[in-house]
C-alpha positions as CSV (number, residue, x, y, z in Angstrom):
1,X,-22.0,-8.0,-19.9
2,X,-20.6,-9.9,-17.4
3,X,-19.7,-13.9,-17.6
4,X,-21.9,-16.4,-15.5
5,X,-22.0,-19.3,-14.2
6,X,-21.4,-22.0,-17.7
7,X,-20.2,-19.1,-19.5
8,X,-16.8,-19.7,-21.0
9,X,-14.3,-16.5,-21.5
10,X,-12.5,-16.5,-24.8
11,X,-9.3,-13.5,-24.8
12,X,-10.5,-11.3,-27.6
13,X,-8.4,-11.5,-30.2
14,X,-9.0,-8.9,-33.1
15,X,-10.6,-10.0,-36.3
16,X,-12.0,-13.6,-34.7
17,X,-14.8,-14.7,-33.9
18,X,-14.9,-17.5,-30.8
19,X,-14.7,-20.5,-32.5
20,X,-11.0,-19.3,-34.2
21,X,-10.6,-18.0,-30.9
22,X,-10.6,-21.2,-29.6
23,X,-8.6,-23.2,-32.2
24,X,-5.9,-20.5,-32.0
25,X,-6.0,-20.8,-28.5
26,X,-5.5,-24.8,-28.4
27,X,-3.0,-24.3,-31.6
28,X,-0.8,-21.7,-29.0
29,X,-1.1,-24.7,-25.9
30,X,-0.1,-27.4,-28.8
31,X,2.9,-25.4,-30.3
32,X,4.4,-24.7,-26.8
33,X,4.3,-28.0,-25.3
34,X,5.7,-29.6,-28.1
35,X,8.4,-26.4,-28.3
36,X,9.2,-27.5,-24.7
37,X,9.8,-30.8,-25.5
38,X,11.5,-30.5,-29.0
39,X,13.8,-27.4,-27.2
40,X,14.7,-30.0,-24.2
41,X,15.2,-32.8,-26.6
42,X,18.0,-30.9,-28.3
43,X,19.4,-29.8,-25.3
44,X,19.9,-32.8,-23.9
45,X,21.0,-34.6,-27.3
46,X,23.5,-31.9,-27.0
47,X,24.7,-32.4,-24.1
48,X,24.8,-36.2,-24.5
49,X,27.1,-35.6,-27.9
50,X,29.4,-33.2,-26.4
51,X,30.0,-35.8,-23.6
52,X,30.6,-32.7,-20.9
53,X,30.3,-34.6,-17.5
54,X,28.2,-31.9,-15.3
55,X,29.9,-33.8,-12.4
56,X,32.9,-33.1,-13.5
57,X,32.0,-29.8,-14.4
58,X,30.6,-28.6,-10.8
59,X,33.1,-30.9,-8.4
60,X,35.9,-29.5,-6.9
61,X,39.4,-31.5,-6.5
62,X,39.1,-34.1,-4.2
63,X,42.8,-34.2,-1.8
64,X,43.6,-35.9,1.5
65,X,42.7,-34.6,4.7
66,X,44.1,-36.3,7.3
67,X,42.0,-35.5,10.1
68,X,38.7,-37.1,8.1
69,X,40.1,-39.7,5.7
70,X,42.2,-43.0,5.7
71,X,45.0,-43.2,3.3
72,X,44.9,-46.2,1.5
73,X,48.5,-46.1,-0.9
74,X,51.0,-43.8,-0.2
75,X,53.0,-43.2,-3.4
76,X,56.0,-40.7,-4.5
77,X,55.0,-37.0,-5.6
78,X,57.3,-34.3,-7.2
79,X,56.9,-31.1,-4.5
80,X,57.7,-28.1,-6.2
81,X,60.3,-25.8,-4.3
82,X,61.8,-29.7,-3.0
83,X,64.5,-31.4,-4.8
84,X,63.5,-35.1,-4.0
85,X,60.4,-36.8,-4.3
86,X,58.0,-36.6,-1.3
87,X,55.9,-39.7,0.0
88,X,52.1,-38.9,-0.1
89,X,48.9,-40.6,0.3
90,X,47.8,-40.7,-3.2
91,X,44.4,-43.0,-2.8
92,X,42.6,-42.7,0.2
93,X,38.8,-43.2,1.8
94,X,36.5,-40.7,2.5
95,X,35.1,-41.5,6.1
96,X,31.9,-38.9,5.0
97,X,31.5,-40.4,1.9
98,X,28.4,-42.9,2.0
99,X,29.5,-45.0,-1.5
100,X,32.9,-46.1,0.0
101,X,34.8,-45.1,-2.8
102,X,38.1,-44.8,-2.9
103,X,39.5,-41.3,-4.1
104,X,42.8,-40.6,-5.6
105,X,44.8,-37.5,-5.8
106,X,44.3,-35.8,-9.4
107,X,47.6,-35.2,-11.1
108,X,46.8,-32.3,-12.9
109,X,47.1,-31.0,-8.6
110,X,50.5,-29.6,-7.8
111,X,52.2,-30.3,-4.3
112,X,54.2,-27.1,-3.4
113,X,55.8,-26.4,-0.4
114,X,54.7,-23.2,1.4
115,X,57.1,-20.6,3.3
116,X,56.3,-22.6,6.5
117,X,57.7,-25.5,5.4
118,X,54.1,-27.2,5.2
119,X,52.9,-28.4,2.0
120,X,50.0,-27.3,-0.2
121,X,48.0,-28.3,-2.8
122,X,48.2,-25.6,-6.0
123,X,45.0,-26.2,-7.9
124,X,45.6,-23.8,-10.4
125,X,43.3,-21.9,-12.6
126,X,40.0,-23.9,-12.4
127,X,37.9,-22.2,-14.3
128,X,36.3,-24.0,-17.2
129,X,35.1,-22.3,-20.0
130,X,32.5,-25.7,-20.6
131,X,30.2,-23.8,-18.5
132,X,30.0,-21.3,-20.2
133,X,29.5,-22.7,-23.2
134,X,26.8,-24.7,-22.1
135,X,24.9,-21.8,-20.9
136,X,25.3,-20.2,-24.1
137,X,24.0,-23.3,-25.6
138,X,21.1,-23.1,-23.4
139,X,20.3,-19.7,-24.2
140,X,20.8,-19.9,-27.8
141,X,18.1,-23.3,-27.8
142,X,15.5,-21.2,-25.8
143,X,16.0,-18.3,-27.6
144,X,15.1,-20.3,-30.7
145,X,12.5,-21.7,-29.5
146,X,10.3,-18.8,-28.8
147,X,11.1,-17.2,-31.5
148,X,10.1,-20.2,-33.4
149,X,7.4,-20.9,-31.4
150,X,6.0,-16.7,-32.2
151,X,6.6,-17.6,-35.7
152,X,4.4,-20.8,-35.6
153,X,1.3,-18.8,-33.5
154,X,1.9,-15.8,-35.9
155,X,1.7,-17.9,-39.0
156,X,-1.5,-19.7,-37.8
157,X,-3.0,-16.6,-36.9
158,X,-3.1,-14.9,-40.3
159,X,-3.8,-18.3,-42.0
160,X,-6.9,-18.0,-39.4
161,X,-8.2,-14.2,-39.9
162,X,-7.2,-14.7,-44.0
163,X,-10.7,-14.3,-45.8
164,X,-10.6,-18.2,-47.7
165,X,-8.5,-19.8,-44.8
166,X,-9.5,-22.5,-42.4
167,X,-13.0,-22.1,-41.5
């Protein structure tokens, strides 16, 4: 038998008949939207109560480049492989920067002086474990939440097809 024109199509599900079918069906749509919500809800509460900045998390370190910026405040800066202090820019305007911002030099950035002669910035290790954590944290709330969610659609189900239950 084919369906025709008015006919609705109901996935057969063993053990129902089309009217459980149905409710099953709208109960699956109903747990999963809320699932999405409730799942994104804690996500974000997370994120909001572990105060990671994602701009922080994702931006490089900002330094001067003379050719595109215009240093604002010069200042003193230990160079390593230098005895004295070195003068360099340490706040500066980007001219490709829209907001007009000024930027200044992090100082967690070290100055060293290169085999040339030139100086260079050192940036370090910048990896930051954050990340990671936050995609872990991501994973682990999805994860959940389909399991959850099977649990819920599961639990229905047999509650459905049980012999006394919700006719």
């Amino acid at each position: 038998m084919t369906p025709t024109e008015g006919d609705h199509v109901v996935t057969f599900v063993p053990g129902l008949d089309e009217q459980k079918a149905q409710r099953l069906k709208r109960f699956t749509h109903s747990v999963t939207i809320v699932m999405i919500l409730v799942c994104n809800a804690v996500f974000l509460l997370g994120l909001w109560g572990s105060g990671i900045n994602l701009d922080e998390l994702t931006r490089s370190t900002e330094v001067f480049n003379p050719e595109e910026d215009i240093c604002v405040r010069l200042g003193w800066q230990k160079v390593v492989g230098v005895q004295q202090t070195i003068r360099l820019c340490q706040e500066w305007l980007n001219l490709s920067d829209p907001s007009g911002q000024t930027h200044t030099l992090n100082r967690e950035v070290e100055v060293v002086q290169g085999a040339d002669g030139k100086l260079y910035y050192d940036h370090g290790v910048r990896v930051d474990y954050r990340l990671f954590l936050l995609g872990g944290f991501v994973m682990a709330i999805t994860a959940i939440g389909v399991l959850f969610t099977r649990f819920l659609i599961a639990r229905y189900r047999t509650r459905l097809e049980s012999p006394g239950g919700m006719s």
